[in-house]
Each structure stands twice: as structure tokens, then as C-alpha cells.
VEXDREN-2710 file (C-alpha; in Angstrom, 1 decimal):
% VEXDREN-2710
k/r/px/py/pz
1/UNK/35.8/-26.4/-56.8
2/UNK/34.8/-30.1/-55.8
3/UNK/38.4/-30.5/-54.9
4/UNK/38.7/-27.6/-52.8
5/UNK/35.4/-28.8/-50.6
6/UNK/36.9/-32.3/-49.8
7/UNK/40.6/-31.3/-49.0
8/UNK/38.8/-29.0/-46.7
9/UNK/36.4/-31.4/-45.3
10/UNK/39.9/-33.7/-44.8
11/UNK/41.9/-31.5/-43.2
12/UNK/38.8/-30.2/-40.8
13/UNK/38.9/-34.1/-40.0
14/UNK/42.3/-34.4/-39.8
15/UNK/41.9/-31.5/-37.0
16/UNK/39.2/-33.0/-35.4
17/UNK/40.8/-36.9/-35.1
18/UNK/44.5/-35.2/-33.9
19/UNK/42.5/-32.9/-31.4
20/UNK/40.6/-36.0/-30.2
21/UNK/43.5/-37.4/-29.8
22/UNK/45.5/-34.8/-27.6
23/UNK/42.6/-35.0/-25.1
24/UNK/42.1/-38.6/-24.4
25/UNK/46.6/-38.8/-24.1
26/UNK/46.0/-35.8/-21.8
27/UNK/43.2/-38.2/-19.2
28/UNK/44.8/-40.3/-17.1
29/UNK/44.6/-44.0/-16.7
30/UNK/42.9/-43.8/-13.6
31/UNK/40.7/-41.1/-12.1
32/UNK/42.7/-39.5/-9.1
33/UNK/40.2/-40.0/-6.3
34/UNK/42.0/-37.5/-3.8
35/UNK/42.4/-33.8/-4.2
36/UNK/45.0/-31.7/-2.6
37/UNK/44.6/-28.1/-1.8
38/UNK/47.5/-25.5/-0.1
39/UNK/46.0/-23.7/3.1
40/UNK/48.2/-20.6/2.7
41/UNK/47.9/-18.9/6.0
42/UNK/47.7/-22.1/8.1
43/UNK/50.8/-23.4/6.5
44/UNK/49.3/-26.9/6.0
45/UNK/47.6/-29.4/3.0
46/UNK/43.8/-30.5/3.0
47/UNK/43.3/-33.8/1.6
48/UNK/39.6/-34.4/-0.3
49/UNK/38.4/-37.1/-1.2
50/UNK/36.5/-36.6/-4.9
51/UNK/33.9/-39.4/-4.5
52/UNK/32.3/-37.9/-1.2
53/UNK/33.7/-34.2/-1.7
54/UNK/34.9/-34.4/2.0
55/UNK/38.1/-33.6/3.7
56/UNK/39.8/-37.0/5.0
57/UNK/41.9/-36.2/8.2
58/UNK/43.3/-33.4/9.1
59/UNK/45.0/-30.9/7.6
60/UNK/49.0/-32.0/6.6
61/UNK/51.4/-29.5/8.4
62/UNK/54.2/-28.2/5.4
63/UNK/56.7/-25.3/5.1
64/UNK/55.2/-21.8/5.4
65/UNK/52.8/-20.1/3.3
66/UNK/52.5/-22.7/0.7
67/UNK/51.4/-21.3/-2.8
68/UNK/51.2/-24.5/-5.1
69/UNK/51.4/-28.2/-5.9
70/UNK/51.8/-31.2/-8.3
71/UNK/50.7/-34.2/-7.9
72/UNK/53.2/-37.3/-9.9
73/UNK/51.3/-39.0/-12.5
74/UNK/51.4/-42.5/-10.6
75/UNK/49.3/-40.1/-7.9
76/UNK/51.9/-41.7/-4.6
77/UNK/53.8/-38.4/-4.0
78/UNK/52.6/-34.8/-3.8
79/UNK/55.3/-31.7/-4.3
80/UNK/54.2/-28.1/-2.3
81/UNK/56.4/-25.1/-3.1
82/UNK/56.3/-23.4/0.2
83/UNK/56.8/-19.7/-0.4
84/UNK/57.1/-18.3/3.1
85/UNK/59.9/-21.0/3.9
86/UNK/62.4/-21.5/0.6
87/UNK/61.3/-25.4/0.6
88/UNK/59.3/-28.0/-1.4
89/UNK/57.3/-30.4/0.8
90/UNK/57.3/-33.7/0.1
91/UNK/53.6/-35.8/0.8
92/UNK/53.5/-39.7/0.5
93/UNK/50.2/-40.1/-0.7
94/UNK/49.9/-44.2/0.3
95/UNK/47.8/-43.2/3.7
96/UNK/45.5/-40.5/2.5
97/UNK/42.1/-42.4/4.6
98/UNK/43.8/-43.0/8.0
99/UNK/43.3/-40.4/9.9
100/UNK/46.5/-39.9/12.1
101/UNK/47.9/-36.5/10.3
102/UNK/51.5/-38.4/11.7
103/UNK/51.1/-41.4/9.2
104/UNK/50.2/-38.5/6.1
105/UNK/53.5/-36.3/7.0
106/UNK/55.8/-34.8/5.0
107/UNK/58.7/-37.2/4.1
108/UNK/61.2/-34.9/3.0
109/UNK/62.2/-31.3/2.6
110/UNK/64.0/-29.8/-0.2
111/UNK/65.4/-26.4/0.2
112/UNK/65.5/-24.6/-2.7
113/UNK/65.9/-21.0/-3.7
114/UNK/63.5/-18.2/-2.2
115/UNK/60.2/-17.7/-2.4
116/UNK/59.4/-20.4/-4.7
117/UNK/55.9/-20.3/-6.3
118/UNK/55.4/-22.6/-8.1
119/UNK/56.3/-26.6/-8.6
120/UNK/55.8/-28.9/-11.7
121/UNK/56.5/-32.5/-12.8
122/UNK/56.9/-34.3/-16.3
123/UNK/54.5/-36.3/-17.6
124/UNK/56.4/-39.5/-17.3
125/UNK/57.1/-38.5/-13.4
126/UNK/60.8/-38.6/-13.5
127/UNK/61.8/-34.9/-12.9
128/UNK/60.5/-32.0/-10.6
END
């Protein structure tokens, strides 16, 4: 019965270490300090900055009725599937504090197929 406690108590710990060690792969390297949030019915982005929990500009003009977005793990582009307009949006992230909306534009639009909902990147940032 002794036996049957400790290879309990070791794979309980084995659990424990491996689940520990999912979550602190999963955090990034740095904390992102800008939030981005779709403005469905105003077609546009907000941009928030975590530290103050303010907006920062103005909104960021995108395709129509945008639904969702990813953010690459390096944090310098941002990806919006725009629903309403068979697109992904394209943000350069590099000038989130100034607060010309020009210099925070979209840099490029990809049409895609319609009504796209949703948009995701891999973890190493190389596909979309």
C-alpha cells in the first residue's frame, strides 16, 4: 500500500511541475502594454494603453464591421478580420502614442474569402 501512496504522490507532482510549466511557456517575455479592441459598428480599432487603462489616439479606421483580432507575438503588427468587407486589416503597431490616426493606419489589405470572423497567428509569428 506504501507503494501505491508515493507513485501517486509522484505522478500528482509530475502533474503539478508539467502544468506549471505549460503556464509560464504560455506568458510572454514581455507584458503587452497596448490593447486592441474591434469597434464593430464604427468600422474602426481602439488602441488602450494597459498601464493607464486609457484610449491613446483615436480610433484606427479598418474594413467594415470588424469581428476579431490577433496580435503577433513580437506585438509590431495587429491582424482584424473585417466581416462586413471580405478583408484582414493590417495595423503597424510601432506608433501606438502619437496621436495622428494617419501615422497608426492600416498598412495593408488582404482580401480574403467572405465574411471572415475570425483571424489567428502561430506562436512563433510566422503564419496567419
Amino acid at each position: 500500500m506504501h507503494s501505491n501512496n508515493s507513485w501517486a504522490r509522484g505522478l500528482m507532482a509530475l502533474f503539478a511541475s508539467l502544468a506549471m510549466g505549460l503556464a509560464l511557456a504560455a506568458c510572454p517575455a514581455e507584458a503587452a502594454p497596448f490593447l486592441y479592441v474591434t469597434n464593430y459598428l464604427d468600422s474602426t480599432v481602439s488602441v488602450i494603453d494597459t498601464a493607464t487603462n486609457s484610449v491613446v489616439g483615436l480610433p484606427i479606421p479598418v474594413g467594415n464591421e470588424p469581428q476579431t483580432l490577433a496580435v503577433t507575438p513580437d506585438g509590431t503588427k495587429v491582424y482584424v478580420a473585417n466581416f462586413g468587407s471580405a478583408n484582414v486589416s493590417v495595423i503597424h503597431t510601432a506608433t501606438n502614442k502619437d496621436e495622428d490616426p494617419a501615422s497608426k493606419s492600416v498598412v495593408k489589405t488582404v482580401p480574403v474569402g467572405n465574411f471572415p470572423y475570425g483571424v489567428a497567428i502561430t506562436p512563433d509569428g510566422t503564419k496567419v
